[in-house]
PAZAPA-4460 file (N, C-alpha, C; in steps of 0.05 Angstrom, whole numbers, plus 32768, in hexadecimal, padded with zeros to 4 digits):
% residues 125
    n_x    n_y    n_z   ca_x   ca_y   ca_z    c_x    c_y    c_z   seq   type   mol
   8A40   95AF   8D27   8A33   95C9   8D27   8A37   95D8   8D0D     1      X     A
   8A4E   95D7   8D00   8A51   95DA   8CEE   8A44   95D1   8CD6     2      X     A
   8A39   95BC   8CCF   8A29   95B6   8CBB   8A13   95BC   8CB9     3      X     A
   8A06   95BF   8CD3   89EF   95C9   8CD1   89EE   95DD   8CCC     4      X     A
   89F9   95F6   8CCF   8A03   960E   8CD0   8A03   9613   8CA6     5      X     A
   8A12   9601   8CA5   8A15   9602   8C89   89FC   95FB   8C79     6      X     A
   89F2   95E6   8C84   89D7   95DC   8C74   89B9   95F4   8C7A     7      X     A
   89C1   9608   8C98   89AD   9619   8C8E   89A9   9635   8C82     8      X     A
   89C6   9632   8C74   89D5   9646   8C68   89CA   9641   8C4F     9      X     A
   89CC   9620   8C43   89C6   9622   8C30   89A5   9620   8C2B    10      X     A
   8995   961B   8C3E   897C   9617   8C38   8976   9632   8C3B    11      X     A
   897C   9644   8C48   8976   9664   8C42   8983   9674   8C2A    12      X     A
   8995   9667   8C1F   899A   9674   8C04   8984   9662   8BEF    13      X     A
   897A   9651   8BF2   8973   9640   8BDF   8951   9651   8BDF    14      X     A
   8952   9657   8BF2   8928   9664   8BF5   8931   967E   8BEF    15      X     A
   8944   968E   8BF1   8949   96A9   8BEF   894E   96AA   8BC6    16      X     A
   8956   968C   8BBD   894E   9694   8BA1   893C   968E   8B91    17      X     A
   8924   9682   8BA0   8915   9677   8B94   88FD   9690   8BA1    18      X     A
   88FF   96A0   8BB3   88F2   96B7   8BBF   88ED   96CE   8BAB    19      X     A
   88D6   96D1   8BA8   88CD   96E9   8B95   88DE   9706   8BA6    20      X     A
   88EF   9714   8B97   88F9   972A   8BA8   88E2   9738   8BAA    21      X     A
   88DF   974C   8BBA   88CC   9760   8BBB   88D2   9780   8BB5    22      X     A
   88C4   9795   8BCB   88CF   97AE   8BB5   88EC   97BC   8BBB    23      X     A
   88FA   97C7   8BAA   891C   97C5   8BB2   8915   97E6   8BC4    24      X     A
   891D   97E1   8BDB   8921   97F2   8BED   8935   9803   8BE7    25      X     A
   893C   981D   8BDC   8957   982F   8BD9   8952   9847   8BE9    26      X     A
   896B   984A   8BEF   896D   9867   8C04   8983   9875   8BF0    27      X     A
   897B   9894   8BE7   898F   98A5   8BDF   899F   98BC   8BF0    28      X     A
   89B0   98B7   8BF9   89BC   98D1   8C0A   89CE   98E8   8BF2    29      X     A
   89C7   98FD   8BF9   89CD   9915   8BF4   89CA   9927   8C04    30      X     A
   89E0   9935   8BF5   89EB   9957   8BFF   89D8   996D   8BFD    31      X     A
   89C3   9978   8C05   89B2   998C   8C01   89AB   9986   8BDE    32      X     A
   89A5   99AA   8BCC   89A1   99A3   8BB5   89B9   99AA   8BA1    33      X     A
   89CF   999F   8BAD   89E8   99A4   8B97   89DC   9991   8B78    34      X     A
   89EE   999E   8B65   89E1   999C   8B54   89E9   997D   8B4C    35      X     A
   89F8   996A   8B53   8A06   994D   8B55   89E9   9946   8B69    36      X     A
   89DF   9943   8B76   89CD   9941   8B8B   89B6   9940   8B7A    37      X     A
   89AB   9958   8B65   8994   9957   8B5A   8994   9941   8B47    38      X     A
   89B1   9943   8B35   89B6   9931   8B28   89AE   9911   8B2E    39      X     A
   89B8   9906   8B45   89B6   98EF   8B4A   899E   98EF   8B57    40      X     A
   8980   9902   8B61   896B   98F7   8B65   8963   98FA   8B4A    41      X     A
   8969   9906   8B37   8955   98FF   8B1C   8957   98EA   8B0D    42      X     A
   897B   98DE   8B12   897D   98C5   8B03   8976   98B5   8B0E    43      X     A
   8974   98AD   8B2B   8963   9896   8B36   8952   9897   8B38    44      X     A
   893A   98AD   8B3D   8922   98A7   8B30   8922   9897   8B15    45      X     A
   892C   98A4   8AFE   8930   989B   8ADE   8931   9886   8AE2    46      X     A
   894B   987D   8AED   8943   985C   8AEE   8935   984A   8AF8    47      X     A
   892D   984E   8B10   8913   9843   8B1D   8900   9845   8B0D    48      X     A
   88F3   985A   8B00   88DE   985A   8AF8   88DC   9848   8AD3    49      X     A
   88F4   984B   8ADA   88F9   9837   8ABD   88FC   980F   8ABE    50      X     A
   890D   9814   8AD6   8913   97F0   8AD5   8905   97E1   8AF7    51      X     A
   88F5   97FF   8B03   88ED   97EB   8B12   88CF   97F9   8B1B    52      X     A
   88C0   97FA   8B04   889F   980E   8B08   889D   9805   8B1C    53      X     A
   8891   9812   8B31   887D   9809   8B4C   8885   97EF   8B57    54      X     A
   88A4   97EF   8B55   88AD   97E2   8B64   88C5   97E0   8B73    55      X     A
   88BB   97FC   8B81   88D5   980E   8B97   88CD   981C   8BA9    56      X     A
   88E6   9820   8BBF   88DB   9835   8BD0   88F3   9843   8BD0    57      X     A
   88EE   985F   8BD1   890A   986C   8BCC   8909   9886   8BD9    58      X     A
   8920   9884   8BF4   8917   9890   8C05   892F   98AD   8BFF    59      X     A
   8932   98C3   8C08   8943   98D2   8BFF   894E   98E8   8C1C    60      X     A
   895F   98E6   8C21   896E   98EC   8C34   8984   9906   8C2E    61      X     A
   897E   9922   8C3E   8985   9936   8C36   89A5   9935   8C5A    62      X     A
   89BB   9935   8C55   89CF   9933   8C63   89D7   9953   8C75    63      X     A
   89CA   995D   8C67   89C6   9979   8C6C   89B3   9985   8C86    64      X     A
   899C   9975   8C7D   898C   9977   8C90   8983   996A   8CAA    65      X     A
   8997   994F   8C9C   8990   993E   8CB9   89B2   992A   8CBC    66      X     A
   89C7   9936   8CC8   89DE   9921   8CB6   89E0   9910   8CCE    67      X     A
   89D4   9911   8CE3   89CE   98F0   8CF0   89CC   98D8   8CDA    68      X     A
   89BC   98E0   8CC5   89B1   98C9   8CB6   89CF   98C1   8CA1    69      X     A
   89E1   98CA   8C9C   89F6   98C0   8C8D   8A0B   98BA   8C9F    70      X     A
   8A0D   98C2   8CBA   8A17   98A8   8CCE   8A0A   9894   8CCD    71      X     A
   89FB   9898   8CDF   89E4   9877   8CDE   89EA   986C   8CC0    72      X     A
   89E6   986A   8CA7   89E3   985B   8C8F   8A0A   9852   8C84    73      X     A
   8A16   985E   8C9B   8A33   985B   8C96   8A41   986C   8C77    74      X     A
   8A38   988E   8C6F   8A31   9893   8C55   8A4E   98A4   8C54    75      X     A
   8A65   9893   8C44   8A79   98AF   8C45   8A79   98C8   8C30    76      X     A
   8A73   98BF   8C16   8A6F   98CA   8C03   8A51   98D8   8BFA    77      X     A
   8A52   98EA   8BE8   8A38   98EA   8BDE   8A35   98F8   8BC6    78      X     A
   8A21   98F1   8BB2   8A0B   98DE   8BBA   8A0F   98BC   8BBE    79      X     A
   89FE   98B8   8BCF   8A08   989B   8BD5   89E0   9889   8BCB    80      X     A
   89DE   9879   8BC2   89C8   986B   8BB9   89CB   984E   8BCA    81      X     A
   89BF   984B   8BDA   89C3   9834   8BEA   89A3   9817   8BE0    82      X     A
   89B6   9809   8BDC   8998   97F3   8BD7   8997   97E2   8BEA    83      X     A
   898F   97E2   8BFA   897A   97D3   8C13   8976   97B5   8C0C    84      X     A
   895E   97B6   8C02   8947   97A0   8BF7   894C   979C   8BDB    85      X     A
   8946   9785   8BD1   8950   976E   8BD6   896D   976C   8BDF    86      X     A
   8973   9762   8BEA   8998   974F   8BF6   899D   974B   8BD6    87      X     A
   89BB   974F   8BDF   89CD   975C   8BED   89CF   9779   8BEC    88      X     A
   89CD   9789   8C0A   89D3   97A3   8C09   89E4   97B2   8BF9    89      X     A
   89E4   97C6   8BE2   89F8   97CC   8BD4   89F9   97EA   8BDC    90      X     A
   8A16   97F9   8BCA   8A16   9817   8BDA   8A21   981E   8BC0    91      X     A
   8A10   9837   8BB4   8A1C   9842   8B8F   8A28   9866   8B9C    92      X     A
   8A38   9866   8B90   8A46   987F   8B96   8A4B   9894   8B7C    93      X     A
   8A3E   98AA   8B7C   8A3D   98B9   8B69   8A20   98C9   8B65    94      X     A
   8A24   98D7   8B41   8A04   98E5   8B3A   89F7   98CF   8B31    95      X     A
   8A00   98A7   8B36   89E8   98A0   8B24   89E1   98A2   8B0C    96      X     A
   89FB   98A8   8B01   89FE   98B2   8AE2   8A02   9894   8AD0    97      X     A
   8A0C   987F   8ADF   8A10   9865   8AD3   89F5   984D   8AD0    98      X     A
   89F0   9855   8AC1   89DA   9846   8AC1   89D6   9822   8AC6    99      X     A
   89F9   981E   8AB0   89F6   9804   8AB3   8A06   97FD   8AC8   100      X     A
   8A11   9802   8AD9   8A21   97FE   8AEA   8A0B   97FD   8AFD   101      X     A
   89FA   980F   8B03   89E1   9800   8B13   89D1   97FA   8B17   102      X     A
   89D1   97EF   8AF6   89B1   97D4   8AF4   89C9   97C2   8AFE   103      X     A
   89E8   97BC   8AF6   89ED   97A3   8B00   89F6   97A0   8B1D   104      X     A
   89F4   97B9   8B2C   89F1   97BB   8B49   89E3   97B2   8B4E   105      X     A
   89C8   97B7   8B48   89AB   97BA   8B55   899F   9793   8B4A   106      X     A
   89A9   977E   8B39   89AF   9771   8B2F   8995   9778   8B1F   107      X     A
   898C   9786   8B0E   8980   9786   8AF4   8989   9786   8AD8   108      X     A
   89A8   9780   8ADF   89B2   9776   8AC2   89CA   9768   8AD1   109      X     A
   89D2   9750   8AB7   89E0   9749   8AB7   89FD   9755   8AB7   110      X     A
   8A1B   974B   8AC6   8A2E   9758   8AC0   8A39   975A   8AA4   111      X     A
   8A2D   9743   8A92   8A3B   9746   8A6D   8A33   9758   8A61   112      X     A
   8A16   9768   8A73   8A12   9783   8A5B   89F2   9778   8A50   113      X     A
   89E8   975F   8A51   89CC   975C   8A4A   89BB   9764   8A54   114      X     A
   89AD   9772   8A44   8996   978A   8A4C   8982   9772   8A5D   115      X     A
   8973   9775   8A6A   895C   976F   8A7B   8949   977C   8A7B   116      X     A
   892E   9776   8A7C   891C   9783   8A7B   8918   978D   8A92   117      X     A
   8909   97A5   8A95   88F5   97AD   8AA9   88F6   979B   8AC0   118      X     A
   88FB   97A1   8AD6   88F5   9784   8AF1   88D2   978A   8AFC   119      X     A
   88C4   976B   8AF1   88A2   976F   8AEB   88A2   975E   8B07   120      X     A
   88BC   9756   8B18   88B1   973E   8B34   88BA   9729   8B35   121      X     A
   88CA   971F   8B25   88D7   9708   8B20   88F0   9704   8B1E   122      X     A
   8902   96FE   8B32   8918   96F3   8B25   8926   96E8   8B15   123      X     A
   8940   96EE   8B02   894D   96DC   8AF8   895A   96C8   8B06   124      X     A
   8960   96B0   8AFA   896A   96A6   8B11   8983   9693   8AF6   125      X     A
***
């Protein structure tokens, strides 16, 4: 049972990299409009609109107004930038002020620091 187990482990990682990702799903939780809060929706816009044109959904979540929603998302800190879509789910903590720290979250750059272009739909692989 085990091998098989294993072999469709690997045949699902093997289509999951040869799978065109699609659009990166992010959820931003924040604190009302503290000024760390404005901060980190302007820099993730910035970056989205930089390394991933029209190819996002980016939903924004006020903790203030609804804080059911940062239980449910498991959110201790904030601002918290959660990436969804594509796998693997990641969780960035802060204003979002790091840029490179989360293209190589988000995997749009490499961890050595090599710039990447724009993500036009295609994976590196």
């Amino acid at each position: 049972m085990t091998n098989s187990r294993d072999s469709i482990r690997k045949q699902l990682e093997a289509r999951l990299k040869k799978s065109k990702p699609g659009k990166y799903t992010l959820c931003l939780y924040v604190a009302g409009l503290s000024p760390r809060s404005q901060k980190a929706i302007q820099n993730i816009r910035k970056l989205c609109d930089k390394y991933l044109p029209g190819n996002y959904e980016l939903t924004i979540y006020d903790i203030y107004k609804n804080p059911i929603v940062a239980k449910d998302g498991q959110i201790l800190a904030l601002p918290t930038l959660v990436k969804k879509l594509p796998p693997p789910l990641r969780k960035f903590v802060g204003d979002m002020s790091n840029t490179d720290k989360l293209l190589v979250g988000m995997d749009l750059r490499s961890e050595n620091g090599s710039a990447e272009k724009p993500f036009k739909g295609k994976r590196r692989t």
